[in-house]
FIMARDO-106382 format. One record per residue (C-alpha): residue in three letters; x, z, y. Coordinates in steps of 0.25 Angstrom, whole numbers, padded with zeros to 4 digits. Example, Ala and Ser with C-alpha at 12.3 -4.5 7.8 and 13.67 -1.06 7.14 Angstrom:
BEGIN
R   rest      xx      zz      yy
R    ALA    0049    0031   -0018
R    SER    0055    0029   -0004
END
This chain:
BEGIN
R   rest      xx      zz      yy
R    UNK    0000    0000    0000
R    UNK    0005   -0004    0013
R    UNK    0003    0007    0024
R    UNK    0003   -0001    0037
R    UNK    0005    0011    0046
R    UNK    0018    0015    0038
R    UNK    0022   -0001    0039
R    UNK    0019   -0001    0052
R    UNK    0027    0012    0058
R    UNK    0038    0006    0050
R    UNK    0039   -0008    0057
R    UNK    0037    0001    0070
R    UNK    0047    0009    0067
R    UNK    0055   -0004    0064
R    UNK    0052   -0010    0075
R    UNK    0055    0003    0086
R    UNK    0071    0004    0078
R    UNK    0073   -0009    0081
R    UNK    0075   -0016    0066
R    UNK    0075   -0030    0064
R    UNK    0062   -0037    0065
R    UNK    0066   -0044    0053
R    UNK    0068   -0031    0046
R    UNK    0055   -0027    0049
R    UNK    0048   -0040    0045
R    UNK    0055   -0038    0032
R    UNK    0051   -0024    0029
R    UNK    0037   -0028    0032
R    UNK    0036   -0039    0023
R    UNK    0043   -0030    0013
R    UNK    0034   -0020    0015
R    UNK    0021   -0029    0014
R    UNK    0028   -0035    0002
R    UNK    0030   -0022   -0007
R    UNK    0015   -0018   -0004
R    UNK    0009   -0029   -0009
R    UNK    0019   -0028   -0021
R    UNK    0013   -0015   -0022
R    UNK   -0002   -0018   -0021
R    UNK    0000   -0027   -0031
R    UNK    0007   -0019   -0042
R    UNK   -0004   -0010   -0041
R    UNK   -0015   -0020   -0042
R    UNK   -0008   -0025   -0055
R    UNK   -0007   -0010   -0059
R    UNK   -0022   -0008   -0056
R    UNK   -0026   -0022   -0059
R    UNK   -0018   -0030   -0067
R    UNK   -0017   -0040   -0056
R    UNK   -0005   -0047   -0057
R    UNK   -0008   -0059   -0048
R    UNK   -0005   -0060   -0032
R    UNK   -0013   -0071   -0024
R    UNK   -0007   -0070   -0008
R    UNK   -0014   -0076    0002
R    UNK   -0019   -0074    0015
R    UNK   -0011   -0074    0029
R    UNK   -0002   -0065    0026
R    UNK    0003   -0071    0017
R    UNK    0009   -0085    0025
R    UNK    0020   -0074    0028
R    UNK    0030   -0082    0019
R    UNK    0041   -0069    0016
R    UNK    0029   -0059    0012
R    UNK    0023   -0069    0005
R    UNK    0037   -0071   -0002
R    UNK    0042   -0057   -0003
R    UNK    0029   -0051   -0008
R    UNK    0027   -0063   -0019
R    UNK    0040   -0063   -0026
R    UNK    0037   -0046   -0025
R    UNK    0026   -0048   -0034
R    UNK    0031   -0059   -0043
R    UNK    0043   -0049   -0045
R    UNK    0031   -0039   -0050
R    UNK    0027   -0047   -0058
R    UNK    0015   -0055   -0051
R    UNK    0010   -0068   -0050
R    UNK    0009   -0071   -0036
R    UNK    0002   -0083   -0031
R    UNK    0000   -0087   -0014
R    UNK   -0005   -0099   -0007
R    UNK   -0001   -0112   -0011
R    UNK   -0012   -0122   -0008
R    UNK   -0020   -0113    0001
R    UNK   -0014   -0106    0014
R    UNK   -0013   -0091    0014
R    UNK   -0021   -0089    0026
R    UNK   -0034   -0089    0029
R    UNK   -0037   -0103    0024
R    UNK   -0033   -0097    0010
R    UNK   -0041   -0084    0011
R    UNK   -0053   -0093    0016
R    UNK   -0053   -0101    0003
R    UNK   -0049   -0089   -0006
R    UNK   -0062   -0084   -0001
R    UNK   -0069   -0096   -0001
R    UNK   -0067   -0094   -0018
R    UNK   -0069   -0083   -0020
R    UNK   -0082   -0084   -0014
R    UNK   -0085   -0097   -0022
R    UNK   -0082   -0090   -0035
R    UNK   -0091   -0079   -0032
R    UNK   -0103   -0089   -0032
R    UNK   -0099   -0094   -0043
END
């Protein structure tokens, strides 16, 4: 779980003591990458998911798109993203637009 207020007071705290703002960018995306590693482990412990689909705007950012994929292979999941379809709202539109034909079905 990510606890925005702690990730927040850290890149404050970053950002007042001067660091890099390279540094910071990476210890964010680190950060974002580990908790999504983490949700996932725990949804294949609860669940026996052991499947990721990204997708959405976030994920256009290429490096946390990169660092948390190759995180998960490396636990073991399958990971699929956007290939045909772009990752933002375009995508989320026609995800939805699915599900909601398959629930008429």
């Amino acid at each position: 779980m990510i606890r925005v207020g702690d990730l927040l007071a850290g890149i404050i705290q970053d950002v007042r003591a001067g660091t890099d703002p390279g540094r910071i960018g990476a210890r964010f995306h680190r950060t974002i990458r580990s908790a999504a590693v983490q949700a996932c482990g725990q949804l294949r412990e609860e669940h026996g998911i052991r499947s990721v689909v990204f997708s959405g705007g976030v994920w256009q950012n290429g490096l946390l798109l990169e660092l948390t994929a190759s995180a998960l292979r490396e636990a073991g999941f399958a990971v699929y993203t956007h290939q045909r379809v772009p990752a933002n709202d375009g995508g989320l539109a026609l995800g939805q637009a699915v599900v909601a034909a398959a629930k008429e079905a």
